[in-house]
N, C-alpha and C positions, 0 to 999 in steps of 0.2 A: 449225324445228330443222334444224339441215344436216346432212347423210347419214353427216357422216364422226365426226359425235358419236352415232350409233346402235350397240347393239352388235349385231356380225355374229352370227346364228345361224345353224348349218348344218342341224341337228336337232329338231325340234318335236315333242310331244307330249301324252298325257291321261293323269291319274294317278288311281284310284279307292282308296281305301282305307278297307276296311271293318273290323273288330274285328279280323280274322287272319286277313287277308291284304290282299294289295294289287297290284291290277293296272295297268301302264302299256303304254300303247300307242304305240308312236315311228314318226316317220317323217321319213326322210332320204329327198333329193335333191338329187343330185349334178351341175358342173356339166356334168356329161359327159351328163345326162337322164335320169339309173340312178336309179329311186325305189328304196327299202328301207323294208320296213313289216314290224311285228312286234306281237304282242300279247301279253305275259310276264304269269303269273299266280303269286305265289308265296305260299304261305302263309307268315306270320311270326308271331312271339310277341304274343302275346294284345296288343293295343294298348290298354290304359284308358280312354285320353281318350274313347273313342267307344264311345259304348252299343251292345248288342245289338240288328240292325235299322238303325243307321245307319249314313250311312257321309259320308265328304267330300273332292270332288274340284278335283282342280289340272291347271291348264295349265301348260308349261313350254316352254322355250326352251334349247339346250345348245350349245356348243360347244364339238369336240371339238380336243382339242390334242396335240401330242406327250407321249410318254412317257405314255400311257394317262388322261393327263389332261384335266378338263372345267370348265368354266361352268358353271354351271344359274343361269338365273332361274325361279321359281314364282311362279305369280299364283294365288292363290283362287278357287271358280268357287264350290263348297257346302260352310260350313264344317258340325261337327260341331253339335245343338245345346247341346253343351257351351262350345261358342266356343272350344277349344283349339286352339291353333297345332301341328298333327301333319306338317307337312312336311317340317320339320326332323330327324327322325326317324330313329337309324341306322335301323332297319329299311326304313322310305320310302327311305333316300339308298344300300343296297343294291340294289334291287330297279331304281331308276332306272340305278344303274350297271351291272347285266346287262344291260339294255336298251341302255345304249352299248357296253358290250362286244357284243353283239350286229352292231350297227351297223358298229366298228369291223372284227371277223372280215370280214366283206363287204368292203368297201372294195376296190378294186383298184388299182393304178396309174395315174395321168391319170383318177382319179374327179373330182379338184377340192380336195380335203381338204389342208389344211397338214399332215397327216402321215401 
């Protein structure tokens, strides 16, 4: 596969989501060599899909764009043993976006970032 059909992530990270809550861990660097790491834990409305005790996590890839805007791809790492799809999840797709808001506060001038 040739490099310019890959897509560019700037932002990577790990998503744990248990009944209620859900923590994501990101990490940017930049190409200026400025890493940025954060680990956000938020509690959210009681989640169904996933029983008391369990819990199911994702990896993710983002990039960040103008106008406070992102990408995310999600890849499965441990689903629920429910086998529900929970990634999709407002509450999940909050919790990832304070983590890029996070990200983006940081950012400085000649970091590398398209915005």
């Amino acid at each position: 596969m040739a490099a310019d059909k890959l897509l560019k992530f700037d932002t990577f990270g790990l998503i744990r989501i248990d009944r209620d809550q859900v923590t994501v861990s990101i990490t940017a660097v930049t190409i200026a060599g400025k890493s940025i790491n954060r680990t956000i834990t938020e509690g959210v409305q009681e989640i169904s899909e996933i029983n008391t005790g369990e819990f199911a996590s994702y990896s993710f890839g983002a990039t960040l764009e103008p106008g406070n805007k992102s990408r995310i791809a999600i890849k499965e790492i441990t689903a629920p043993a429910s086998g529900a799809s929970v990634e999709g999840l407002p509450q999940v797709r909050t919790v990832i976006e304070h983590a890029l808001d996070f990200i983006r506060e940081r950012l400085q001038p000649g970091d590398g970032y398209r915005n």
